[in-house]
C-alpha positions in Angstrom: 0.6 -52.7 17.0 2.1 -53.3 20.5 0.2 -51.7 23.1 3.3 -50.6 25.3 6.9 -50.5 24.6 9.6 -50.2 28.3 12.7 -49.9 28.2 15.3 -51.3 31.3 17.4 -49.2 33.7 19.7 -50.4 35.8 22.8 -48.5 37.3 25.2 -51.7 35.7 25.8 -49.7 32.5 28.0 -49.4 29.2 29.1 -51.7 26.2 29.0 -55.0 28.4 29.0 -53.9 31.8 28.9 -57.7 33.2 33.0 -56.9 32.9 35.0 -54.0 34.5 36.6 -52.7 31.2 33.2 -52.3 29.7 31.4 -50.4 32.4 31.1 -46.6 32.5 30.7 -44.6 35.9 26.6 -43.9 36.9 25.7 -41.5 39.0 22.3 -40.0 40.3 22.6 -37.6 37.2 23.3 -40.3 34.7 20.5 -42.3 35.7 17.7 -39.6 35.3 19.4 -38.6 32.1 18.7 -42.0 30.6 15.1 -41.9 32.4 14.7 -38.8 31.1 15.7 -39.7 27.2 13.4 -42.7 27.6 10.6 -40.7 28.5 10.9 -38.0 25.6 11.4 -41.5 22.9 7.6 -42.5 23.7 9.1 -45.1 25.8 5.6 -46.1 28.4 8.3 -46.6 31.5 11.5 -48.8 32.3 11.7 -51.7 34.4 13.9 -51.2 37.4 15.4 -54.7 38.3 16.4 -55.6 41.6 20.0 -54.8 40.9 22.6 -53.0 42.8 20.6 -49.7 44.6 17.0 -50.3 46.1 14.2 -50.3 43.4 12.2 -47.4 45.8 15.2 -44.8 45.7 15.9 -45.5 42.1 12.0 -45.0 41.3 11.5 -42.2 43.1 14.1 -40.0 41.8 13.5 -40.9 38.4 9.8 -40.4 38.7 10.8 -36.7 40.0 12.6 -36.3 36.7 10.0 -37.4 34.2 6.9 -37.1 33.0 3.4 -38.5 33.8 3.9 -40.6 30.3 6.9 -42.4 32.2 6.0 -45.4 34.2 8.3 -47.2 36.7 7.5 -50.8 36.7 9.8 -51.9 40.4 10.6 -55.7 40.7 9.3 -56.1 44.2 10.4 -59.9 46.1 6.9 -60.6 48.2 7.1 -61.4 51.9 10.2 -59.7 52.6 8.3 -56.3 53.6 5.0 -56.3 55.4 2.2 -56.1 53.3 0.5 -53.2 54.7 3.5 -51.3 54.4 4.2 -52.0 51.2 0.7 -50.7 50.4 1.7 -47.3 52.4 4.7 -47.2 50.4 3.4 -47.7 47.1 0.2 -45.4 47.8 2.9 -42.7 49.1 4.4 -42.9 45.6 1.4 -42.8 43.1 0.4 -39.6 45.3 3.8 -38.3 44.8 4.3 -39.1 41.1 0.8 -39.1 39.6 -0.4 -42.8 39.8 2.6 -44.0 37.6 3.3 -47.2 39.9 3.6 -50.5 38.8 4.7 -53.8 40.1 7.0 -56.6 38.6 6.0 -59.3 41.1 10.2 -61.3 41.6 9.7 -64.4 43.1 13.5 -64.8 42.9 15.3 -68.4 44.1 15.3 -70.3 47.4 19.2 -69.6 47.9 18.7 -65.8 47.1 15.5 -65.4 49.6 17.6 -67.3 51.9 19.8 -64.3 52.5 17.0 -62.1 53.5 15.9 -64.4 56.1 12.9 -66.3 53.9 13.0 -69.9 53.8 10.6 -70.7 51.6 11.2 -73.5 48.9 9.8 -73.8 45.0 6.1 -73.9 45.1 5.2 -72.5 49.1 7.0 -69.3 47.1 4.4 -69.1 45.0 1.4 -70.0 47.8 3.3 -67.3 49.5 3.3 -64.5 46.9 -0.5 -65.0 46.3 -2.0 -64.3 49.4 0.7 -61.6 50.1 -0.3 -59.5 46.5 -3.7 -60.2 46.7 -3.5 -58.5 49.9 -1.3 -55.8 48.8 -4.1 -55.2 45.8 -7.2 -55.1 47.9 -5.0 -52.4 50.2 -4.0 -50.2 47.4 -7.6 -50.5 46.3 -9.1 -48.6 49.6 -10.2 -51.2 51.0 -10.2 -52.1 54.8 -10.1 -55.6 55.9 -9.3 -58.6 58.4 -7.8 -61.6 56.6 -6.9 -64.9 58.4 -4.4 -66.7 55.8 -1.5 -69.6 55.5 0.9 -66.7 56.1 -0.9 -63.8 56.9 -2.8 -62.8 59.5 -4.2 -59.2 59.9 -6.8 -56.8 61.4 -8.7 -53.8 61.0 -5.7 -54.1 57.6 -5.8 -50.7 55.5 -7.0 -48.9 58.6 -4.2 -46.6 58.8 -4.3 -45.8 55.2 -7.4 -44.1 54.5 -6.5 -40.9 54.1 -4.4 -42.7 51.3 -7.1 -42.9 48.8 -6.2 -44.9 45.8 -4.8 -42.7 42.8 -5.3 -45.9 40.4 -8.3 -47.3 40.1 -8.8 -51.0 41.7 -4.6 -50.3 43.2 -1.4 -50.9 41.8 -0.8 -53.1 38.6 0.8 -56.6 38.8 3.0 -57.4 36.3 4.7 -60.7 36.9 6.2 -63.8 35.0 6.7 -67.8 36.0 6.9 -71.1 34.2 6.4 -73.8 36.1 2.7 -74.8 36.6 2.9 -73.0 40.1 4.0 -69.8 38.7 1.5 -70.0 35.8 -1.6 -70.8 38.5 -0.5 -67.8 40.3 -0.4 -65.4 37.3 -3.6 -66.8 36.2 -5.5 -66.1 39.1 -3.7 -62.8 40.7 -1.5 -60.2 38.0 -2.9 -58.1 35.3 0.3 -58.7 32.8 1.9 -62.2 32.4 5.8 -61.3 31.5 8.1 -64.1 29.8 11.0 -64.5 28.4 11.8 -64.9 25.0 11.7 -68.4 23.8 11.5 -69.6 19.9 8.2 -68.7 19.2 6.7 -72.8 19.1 8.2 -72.8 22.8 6.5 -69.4 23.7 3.0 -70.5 22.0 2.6 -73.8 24.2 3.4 -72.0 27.8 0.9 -68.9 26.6 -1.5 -71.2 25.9 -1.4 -72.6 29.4 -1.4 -69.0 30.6 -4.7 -68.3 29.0 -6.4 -71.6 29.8 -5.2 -71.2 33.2 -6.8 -67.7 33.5 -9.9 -68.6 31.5 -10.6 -70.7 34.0 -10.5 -68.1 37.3 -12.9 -66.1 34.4 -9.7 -63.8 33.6 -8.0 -62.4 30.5 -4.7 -61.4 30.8 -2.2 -58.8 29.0 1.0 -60.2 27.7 4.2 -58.8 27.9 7.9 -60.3 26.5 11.2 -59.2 28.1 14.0 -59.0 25.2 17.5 -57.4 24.6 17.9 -56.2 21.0 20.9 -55.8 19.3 20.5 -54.3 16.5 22.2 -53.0 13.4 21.9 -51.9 9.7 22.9 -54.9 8.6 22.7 -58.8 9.7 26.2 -59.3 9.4 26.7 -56.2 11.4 24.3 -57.0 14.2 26.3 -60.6 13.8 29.6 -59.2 14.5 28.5 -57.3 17.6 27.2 -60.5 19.2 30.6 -62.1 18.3 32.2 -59.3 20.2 30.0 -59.5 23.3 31.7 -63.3 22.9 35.5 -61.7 22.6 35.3 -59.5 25.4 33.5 -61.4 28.4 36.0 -62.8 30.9 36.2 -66.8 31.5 36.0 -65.5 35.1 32.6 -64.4 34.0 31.8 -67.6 32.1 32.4 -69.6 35.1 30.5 -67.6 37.9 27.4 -67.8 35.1 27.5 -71.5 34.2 29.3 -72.6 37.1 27.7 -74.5 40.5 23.9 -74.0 39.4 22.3 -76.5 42.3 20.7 -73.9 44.2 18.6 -72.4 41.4 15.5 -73.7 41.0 13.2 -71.1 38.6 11.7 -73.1 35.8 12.1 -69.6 33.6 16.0 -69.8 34.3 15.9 -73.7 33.3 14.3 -73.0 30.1 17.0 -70.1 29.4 19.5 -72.6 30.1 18.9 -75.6 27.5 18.4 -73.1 25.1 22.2 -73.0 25.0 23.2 -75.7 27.1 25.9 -74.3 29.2 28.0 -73.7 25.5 30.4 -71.0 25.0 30.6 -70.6 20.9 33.3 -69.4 19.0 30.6 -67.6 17.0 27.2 -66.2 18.3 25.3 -67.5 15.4 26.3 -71.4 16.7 23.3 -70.6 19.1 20.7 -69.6 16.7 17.6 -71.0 18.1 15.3 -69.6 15.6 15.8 -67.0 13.0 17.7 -63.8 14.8 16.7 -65.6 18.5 20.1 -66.2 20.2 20.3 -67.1 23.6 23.4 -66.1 24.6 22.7 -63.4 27.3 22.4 -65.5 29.8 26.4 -66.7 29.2 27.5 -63.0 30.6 24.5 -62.1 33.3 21.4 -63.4 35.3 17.7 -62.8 34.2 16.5 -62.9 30.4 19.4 -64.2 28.4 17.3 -64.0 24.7 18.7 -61.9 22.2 17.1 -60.9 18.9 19.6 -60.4 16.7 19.9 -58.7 13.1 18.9 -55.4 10.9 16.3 -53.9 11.7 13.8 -55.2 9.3 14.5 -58.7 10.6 14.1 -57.4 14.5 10.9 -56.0 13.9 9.6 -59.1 11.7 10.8 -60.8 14.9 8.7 -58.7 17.1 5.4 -58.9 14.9 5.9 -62.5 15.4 5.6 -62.7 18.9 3.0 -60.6 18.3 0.9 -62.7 16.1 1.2 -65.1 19.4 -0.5 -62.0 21.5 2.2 -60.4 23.0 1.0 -56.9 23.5 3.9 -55.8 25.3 7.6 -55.3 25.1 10.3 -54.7 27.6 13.7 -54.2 25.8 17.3 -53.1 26.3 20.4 -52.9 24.6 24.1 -51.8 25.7 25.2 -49.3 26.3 21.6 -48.3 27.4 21.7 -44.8 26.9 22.8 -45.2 23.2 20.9 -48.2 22.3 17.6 -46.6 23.8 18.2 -44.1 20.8 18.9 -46.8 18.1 15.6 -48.5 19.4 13.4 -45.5 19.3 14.8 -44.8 15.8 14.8 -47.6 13.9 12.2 -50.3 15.7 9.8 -48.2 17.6 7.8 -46.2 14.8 6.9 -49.9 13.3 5.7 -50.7 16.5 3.7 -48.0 16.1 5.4 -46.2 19.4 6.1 -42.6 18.2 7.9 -39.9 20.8 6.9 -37.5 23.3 
């Protein structure tokens, strides 16, 4: 049984909000509505992605509008906010919201870092983001410090937060996924969830493997979590016919900004996404199959996790015990619109998952 089900909120919503026609208006309200029905499904939390509003005002007002059972986990890039004030930040939050906080460590791409004023390339990304969240762990853990570092350099750190005490034991959570053998070495030694992508399954069981020899050898075990969208129906045809439609409706405006000029982007994660369809715009979903009910076709109409499952909802969940079976103890899912789908989820998939609601 999975130990944690999320669901994903971002304010990009509707049937396929990637194009204008299929995007409905959000608004504060709208958001903490959807929070609000995730939390009462037995949802654990959402992710909040680093999409269009800042991860810190989204989280914050939907923490004020759930319960303690709903968890925010914030995609936060490393380096592009001082560590000790990232640790006041998050501190600030987990008093104000119960000690919900947790992190989805983004280590994004060279060219998007670029336009905050971070020039790091591939791998000093990754040196970079482990000194910064180990720092930002031992700060939300109480303690007070000097630490001399490749990019870091601080005294007397944690000082100023002592009246700050830690609401979560040992600080905030680290939740964080990477492919190449940088990312992986990171994970291993620093986060307390490794996230991936989907993958067909005899893909996913090779890089987890890595993952766990990887932290076997810093004398770690680490929780596993898999990021998928669902569509799912009462029928395979059905679920079939939607994907078709998600095919019929995107814009080749849209097809070309997602498969166009790619010679910037360097995440191994995103590579893997990628020759899992090849660039290839079907005339039918199913063309992309990778495994049974794994399409990859997500990543033709938006950035991030383009792996669908895809079928009734006995052949979802057989999905999901699968990547179980490979220890994947957690899942972060979506569907469009998210509002409705979050019901379909919660009513079809969740209770064999063992998730019941609030």
């Amino acid at each position: 049984m999975a130990s944690e089900v999320l669901w994903y909120i971002i304010p990009r919503e509707g049937h396929y909000p990637w194009e204008p026609a299929g995007r409905r208006p959000v608004d504060l309200g709208y958001l903490q509505q959807l929070a609000g029905t995730v939390d009462r499904l037995g949802y654990t939390g959402a992710l909040l992605a680093t999409d269009l509003y800042d991860v810190w005002t989204l989280g914050s007002a939907l923490a004020a509008a759930t319960s303690t059972g709903f968890k925010p986990l914030l995609a936060v890039h490393p380096g592009l906010v001082a560590p000790t004030l990232l640790a006041k930040m998050a501190l600030s939050f987990d008093h104000l919201h119960g000690g919900r906080l947790r992190f989805n460590v983004v280590n994004g791409s060279t060219e998007q870092l670029r336009e905050y004023g971070l020039h790091v390339e591939h791998d000093d990304r990754y040196r970079l983001s482990a000194e910064y969240w180990s720092i930002v762990k031992r700060l939300t853990a109480g303690e007070v410090f000097d630490h001399k570092g490749e990019f870091y350099d601080l005294k007397n750190a944690g000082a100023s937060l002592r009246e700050l005490a830690p609401v979560q034991p040992g600080g905030i959570p680290l939740w964080f996924g990477g492919s190449s053998p940088a990312g992986i070495e990171m994970a291993a030694e620093h986060v307390d969830v490794y996230l991936t992508w989907g993958e067909p399954p005899h893909l996913l069981k090779e890089k987890l493997e890595k993952v766990r020899e990887r932290a076997a050898a810093h004398g770690r075990t680490l929780r596993i979590g898999l990021r998928l969208h669902l569509i799912v129906r009462d029928t395979e045809d059905q679920a079939w016919a939607a994907a078709d439609r998600l095919l019929d409706v995107t814009s080749q405006a849209t097809y070309a900004r997602q498969l166009g000029n790619r010679d910037g982007e360097d995440g191994v994660g995103w590579q893997r996404q990628f020759r899992q369809h090849g660039g290839k715009v079907p005339a039918r979903a199913r063309e992309l199959e990778t495994h049974p009910n794994l399409w990859p076709g997500m990543s033709l109409f938006r950035p991030g996790p383009g792996t669908a499952v895809v079928g009734s909802t006995a052949q979802v969940v057989e999905r999901l015990q699968e990547f179980e079976s490979l220890g994947v103890d957690t899942f972060i899912l979506s569907g469009n619109p998210l509002l409705e789908e979050a019901h379909r989820v919660a009513e079809t998939v969740l209770p064999a998952l063992g998730i019941n609601r609030r």
